[in-house]
MMTF fields as JSON, N, C-alpha, C and O atoms, coordinates in Angstrom:
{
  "mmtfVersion": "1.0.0",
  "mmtfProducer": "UNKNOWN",
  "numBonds": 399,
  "numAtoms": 400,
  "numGroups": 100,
  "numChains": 1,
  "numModels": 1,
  "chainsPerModel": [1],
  "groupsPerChain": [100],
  "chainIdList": ["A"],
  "bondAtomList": [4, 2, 8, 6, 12, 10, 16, 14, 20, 18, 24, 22, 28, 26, 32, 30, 36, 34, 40, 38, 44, 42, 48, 46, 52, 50, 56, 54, 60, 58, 64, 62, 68, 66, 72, 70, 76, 74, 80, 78, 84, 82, 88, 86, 92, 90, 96, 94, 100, 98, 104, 102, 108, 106, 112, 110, 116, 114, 120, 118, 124, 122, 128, 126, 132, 130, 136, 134, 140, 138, 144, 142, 148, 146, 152, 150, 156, 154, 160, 158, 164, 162, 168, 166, 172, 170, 176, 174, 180, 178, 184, 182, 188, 186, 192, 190, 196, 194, 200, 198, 204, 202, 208, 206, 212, 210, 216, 214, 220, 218, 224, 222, 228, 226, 232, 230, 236, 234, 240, 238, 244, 242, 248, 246, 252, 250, 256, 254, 260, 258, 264, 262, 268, 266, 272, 270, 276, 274, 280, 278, 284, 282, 288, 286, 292, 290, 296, 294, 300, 298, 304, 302, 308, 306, 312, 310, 316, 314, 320, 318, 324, 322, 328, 326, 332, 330, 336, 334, 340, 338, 344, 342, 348, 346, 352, 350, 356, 354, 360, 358, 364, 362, 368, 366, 372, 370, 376, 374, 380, 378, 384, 382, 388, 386, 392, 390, 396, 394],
  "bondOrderList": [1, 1, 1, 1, 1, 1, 1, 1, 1, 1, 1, 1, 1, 1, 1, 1, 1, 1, 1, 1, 1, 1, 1, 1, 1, 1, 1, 1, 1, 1, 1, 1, 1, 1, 1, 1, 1, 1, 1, 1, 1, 1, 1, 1, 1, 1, 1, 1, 1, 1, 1, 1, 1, 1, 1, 1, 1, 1, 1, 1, 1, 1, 1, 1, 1, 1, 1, 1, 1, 1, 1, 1, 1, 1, 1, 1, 1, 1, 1, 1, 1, 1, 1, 1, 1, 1, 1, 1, 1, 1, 1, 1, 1, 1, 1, 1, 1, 1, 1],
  "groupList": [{"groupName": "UNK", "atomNameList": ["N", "CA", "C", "O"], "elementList": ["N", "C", "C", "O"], "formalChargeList": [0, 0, 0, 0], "bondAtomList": [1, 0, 2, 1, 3, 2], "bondOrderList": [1, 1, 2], "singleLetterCode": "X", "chemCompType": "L-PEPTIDE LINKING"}],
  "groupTypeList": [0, 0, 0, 0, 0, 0, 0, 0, 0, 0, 0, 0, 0, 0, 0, 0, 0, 0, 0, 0, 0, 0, 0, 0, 0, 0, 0, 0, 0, 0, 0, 0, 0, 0, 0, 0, 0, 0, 0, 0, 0, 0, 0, 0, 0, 0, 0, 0, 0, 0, 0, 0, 0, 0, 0, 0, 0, 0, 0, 0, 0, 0, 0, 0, 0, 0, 0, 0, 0, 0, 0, 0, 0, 0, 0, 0, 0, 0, 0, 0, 0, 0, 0, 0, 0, 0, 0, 0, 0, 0, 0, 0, 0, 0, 0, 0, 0, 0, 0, 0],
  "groupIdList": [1, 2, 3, 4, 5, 6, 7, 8, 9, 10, 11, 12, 13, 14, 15, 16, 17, 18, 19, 20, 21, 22, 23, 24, 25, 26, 27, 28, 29, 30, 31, 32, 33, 34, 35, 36, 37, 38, 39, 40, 41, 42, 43, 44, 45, 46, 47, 48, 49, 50, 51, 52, 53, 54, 55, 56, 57, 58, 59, 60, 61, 62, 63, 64, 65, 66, 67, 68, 69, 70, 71, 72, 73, 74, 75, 76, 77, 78, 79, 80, 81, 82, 83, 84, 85, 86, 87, 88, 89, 90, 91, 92, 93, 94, 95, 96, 97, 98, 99, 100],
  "secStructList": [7, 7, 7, 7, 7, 7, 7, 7, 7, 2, 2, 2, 2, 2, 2, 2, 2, 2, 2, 2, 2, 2, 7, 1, 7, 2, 2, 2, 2, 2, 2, 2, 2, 2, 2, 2, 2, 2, 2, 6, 6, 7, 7, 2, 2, 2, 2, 2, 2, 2, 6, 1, 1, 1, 7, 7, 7, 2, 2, 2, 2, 2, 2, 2, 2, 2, 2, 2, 2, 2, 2, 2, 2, 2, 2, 2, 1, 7, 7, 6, 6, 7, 1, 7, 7, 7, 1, 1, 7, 1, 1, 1, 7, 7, 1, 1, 7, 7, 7, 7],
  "xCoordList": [-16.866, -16.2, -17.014, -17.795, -16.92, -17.494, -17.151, -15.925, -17.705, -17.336, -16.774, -17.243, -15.601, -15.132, -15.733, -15.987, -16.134, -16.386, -15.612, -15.085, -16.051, -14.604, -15.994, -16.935, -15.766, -16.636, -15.962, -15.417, -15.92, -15.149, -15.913, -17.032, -15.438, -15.921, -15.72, -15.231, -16.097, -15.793, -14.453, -13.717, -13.986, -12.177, -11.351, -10.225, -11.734, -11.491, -10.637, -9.534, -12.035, -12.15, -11.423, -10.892, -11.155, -10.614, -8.712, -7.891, -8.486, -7.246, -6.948, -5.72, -7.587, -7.242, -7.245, -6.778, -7.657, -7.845, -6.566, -6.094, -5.938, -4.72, -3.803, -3.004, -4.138, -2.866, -2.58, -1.537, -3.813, -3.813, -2.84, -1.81, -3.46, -2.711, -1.584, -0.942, -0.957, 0.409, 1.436, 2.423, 1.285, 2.183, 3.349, 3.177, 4.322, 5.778, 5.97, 7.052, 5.651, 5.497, 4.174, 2.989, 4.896, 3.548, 2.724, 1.519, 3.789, 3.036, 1.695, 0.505, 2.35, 1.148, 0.025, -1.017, 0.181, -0.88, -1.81, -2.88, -1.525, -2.112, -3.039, -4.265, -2.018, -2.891, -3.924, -5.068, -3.758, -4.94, -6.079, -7.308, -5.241, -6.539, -7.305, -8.11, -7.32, -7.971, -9.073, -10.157, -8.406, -9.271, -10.606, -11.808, -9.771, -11.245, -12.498, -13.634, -11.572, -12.651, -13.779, -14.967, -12.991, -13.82, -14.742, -15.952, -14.361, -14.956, -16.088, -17.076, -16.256, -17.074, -18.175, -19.141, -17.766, -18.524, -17.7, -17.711, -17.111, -16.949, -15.996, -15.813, -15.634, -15.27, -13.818, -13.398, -13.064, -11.679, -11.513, -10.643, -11.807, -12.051, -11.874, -10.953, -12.698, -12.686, -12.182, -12.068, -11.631, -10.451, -9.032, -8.123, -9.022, -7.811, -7.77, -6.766, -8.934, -8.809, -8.943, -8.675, -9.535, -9.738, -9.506, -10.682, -9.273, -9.767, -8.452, -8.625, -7.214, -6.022, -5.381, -5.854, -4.047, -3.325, -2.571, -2.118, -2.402, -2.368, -2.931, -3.125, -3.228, -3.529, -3.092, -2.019, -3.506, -3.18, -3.685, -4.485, -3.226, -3.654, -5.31, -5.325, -6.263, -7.331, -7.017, -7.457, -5.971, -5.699, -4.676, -4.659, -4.002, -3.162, -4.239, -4.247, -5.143, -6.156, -6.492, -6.278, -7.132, -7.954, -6.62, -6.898, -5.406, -4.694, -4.617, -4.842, -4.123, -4.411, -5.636, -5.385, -6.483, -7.865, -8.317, -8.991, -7.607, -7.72, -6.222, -6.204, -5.719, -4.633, -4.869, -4.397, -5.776, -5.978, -7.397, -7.512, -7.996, -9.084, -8.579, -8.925, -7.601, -7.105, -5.912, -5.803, -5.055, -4.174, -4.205, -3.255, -5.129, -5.507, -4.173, -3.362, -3.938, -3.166, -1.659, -0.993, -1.259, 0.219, 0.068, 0.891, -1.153, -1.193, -0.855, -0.366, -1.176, -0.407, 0.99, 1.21, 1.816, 2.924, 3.804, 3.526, 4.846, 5.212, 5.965, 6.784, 5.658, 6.473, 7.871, 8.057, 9.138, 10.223, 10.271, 9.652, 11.687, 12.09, 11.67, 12.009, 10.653, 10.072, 10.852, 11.263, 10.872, 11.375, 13.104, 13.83, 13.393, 14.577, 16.318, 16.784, 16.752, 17.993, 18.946, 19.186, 20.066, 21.042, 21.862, 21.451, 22.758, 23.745, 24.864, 25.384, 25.359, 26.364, 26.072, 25.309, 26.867, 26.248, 26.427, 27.347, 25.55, 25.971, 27.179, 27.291, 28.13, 29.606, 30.428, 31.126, 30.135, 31.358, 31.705, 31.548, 32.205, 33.417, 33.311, 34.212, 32.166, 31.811, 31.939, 31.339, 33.304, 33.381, 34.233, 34.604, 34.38, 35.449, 36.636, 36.781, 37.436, 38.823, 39.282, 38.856, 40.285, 40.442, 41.648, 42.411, 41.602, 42.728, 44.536, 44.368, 45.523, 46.785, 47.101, 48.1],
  "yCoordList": [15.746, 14.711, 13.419, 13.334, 12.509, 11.536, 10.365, 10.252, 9.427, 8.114, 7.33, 7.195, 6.788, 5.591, 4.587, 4.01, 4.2, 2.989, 1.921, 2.093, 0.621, -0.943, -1.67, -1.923, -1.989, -3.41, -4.126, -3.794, -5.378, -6.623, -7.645, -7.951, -8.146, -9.656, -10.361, -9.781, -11.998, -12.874, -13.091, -13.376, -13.009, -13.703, -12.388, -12.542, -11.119, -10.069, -9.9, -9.585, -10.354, -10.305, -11.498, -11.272, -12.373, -13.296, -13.276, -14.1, -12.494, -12.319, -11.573, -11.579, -10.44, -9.642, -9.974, -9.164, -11.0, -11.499, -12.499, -12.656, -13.256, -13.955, -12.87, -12.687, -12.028, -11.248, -10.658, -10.483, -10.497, -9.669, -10.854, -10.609, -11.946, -13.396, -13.459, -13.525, -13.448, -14.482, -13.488, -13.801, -11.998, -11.623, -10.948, -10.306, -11.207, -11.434, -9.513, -9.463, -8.685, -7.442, -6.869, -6.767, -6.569, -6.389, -5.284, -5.295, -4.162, -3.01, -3.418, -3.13, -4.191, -4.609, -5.323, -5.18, -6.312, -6.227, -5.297, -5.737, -4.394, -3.252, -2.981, -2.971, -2.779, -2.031, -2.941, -2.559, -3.707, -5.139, -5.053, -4.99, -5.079, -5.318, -3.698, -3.804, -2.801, -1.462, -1.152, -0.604, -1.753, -1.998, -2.943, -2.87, -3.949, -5.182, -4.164, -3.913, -3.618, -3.306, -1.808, -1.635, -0.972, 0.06, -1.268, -1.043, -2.432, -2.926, -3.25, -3.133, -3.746, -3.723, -2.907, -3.287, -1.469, -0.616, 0.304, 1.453, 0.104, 1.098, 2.3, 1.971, 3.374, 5.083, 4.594, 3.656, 5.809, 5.628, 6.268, 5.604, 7.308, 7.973, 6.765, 6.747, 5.813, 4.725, 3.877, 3.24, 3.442, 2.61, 3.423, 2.798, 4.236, 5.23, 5.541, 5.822, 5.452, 5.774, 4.753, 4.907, 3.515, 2.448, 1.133, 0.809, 0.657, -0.352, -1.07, -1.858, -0.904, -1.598, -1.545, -0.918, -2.362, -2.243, -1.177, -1.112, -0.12, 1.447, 2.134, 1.774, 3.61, 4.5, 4.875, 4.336, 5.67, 6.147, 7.57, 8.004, 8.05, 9.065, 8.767, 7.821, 9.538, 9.331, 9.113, 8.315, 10.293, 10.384, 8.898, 8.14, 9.051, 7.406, 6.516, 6.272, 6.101, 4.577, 5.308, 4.698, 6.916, 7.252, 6.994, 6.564, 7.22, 6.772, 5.718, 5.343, 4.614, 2.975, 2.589, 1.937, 2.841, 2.64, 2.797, 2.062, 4.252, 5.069, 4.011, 4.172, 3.587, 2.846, 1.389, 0.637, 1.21, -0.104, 0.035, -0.912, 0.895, 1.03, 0.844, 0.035, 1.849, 2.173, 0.788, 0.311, 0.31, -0.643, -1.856, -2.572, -2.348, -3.451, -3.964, -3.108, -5.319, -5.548, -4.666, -4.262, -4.452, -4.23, -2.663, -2.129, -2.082, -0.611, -0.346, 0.697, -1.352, -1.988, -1.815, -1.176, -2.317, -2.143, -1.004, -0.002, -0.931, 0.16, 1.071, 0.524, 1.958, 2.695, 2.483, 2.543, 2.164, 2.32, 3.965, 4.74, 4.075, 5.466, 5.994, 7.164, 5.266, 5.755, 4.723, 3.571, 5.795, 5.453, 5.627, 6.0, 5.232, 6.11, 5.58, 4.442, 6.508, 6.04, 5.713, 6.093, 4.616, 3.795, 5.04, 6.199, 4.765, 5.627, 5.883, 6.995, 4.666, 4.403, 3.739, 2.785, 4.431, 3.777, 2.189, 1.544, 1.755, 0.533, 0.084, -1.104, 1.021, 0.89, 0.472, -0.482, 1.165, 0.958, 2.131, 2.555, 2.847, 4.224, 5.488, 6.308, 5.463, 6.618, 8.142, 9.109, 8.019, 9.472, 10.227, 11.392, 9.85, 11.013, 10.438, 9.385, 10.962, 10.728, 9.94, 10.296, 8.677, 7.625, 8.351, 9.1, 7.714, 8.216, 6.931, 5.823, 7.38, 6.625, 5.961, 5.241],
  "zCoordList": [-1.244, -2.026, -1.909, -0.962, -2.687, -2.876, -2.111, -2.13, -1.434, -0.897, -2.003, -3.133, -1.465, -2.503, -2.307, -1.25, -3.982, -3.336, -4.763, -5.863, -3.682, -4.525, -4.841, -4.088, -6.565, -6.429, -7.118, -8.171, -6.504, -6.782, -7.461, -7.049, -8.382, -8.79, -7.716, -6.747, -7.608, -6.265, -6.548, -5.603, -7.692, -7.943, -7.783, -7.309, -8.106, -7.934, -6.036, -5.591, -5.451, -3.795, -3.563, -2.475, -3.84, -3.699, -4.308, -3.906, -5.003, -4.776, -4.265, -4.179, -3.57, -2.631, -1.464, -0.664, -1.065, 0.183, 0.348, 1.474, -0.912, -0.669, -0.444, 0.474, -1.701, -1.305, 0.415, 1.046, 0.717, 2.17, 3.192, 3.821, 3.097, 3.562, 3.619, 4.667, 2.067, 1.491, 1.713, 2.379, 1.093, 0.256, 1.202, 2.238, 0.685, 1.633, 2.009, 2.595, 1.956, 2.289, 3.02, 2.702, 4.074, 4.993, 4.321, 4.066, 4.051, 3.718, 2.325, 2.457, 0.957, 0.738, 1.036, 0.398, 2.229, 2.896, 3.754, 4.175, 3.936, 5.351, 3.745, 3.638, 2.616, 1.215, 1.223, 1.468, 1.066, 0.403, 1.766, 1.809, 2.59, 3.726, 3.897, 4.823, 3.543, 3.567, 2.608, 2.807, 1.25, -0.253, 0.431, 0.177, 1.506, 1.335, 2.016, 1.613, 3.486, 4.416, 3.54, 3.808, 2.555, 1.654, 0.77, 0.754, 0.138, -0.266, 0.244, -0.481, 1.631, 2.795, 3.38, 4.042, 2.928, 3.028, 3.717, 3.274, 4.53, 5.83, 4.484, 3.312, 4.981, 4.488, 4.816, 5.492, 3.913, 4.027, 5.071, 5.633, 5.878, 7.182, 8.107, 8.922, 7.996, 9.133, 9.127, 10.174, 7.965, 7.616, 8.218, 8.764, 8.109, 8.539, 10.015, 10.669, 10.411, 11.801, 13.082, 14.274, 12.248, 13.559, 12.341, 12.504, 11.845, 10.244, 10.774, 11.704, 10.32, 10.12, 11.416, 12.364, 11.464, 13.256, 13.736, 14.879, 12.631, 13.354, 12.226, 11.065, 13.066, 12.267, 11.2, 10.928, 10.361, 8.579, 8.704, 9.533, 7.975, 7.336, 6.164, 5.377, 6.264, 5.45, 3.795, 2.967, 3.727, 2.351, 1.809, 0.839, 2.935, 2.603, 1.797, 0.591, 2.79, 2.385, 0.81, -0.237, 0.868, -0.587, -1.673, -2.792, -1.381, -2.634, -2.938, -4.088, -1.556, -1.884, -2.856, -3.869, -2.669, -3.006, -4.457, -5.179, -4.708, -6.121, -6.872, -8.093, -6.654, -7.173, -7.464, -8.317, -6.46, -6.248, -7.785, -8.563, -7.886, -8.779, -10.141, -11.001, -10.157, -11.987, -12.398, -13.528, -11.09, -11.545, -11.091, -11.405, -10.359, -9.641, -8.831, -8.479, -8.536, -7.411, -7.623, -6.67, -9.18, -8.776, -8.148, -7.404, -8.621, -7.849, -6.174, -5.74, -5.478, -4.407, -3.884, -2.856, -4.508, -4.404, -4.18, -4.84, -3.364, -3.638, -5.138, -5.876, -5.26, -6.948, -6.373, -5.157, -7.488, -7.06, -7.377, -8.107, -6.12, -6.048, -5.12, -4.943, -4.036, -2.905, -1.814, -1.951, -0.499, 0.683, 0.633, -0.288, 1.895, 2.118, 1.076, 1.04, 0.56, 0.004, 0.537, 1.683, -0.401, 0.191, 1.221, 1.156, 1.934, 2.417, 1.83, 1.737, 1.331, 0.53, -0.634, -0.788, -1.59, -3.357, -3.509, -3.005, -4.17, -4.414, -5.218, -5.52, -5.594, -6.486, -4.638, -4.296, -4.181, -2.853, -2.582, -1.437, -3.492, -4.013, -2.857, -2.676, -2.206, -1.171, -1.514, -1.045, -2.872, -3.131, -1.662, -1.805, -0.932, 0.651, 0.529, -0.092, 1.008, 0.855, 2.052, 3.151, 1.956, 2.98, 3.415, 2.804, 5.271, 5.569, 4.868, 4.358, 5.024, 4.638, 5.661, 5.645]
}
């Protein structure tokens, strides 16, 4: 398989680097800061394995990366519909039967 690789304009790299900074969700930062360091040179292998403040999965960073390529920053973000669901619906209603 092929090395990924990121090339950035300077404004390109430069909003990725605020974003890595500012943006009020960590998880899109760990994204932003993985894109810079492939931008950098280093392999998604090594980004995944020593790069960010814990480990990843390899394939993790290659999707960040491949997302980060085709949709630029909002590819970042998480898709809704991912991660864990409410417990209880947002109506209230629970659906079980209360005791009297």
């Amino acid at each position: 398989m092929p090395r990924l690789q990121v090339f950035c304009t300077p404004e390109e790299l430069a909003a990725l680097v605020r974003c890595r900074d500012t943006h009020p969700k960590a998880c899109v930062r760990t994204r932003a800061a993985a894109v810079i360091k492939v931008h950098q040179g280093q392999s998604a292998r090594q980004v995944a394995a020593c790069g960010l403040l814990r480990r990843y999965k390899e394939r993790a960073v290659q999707r960040w990366v491949k997302r980060y390529l085709s949709q630029g920053l909002a590819g970042l973000a998480t898709r809704p519909g991912r991660g864990r669901k409410p417990a209880f619906p947002p109506g209230g209603g629970g659906g079980g039967k209360t005791a009297l």
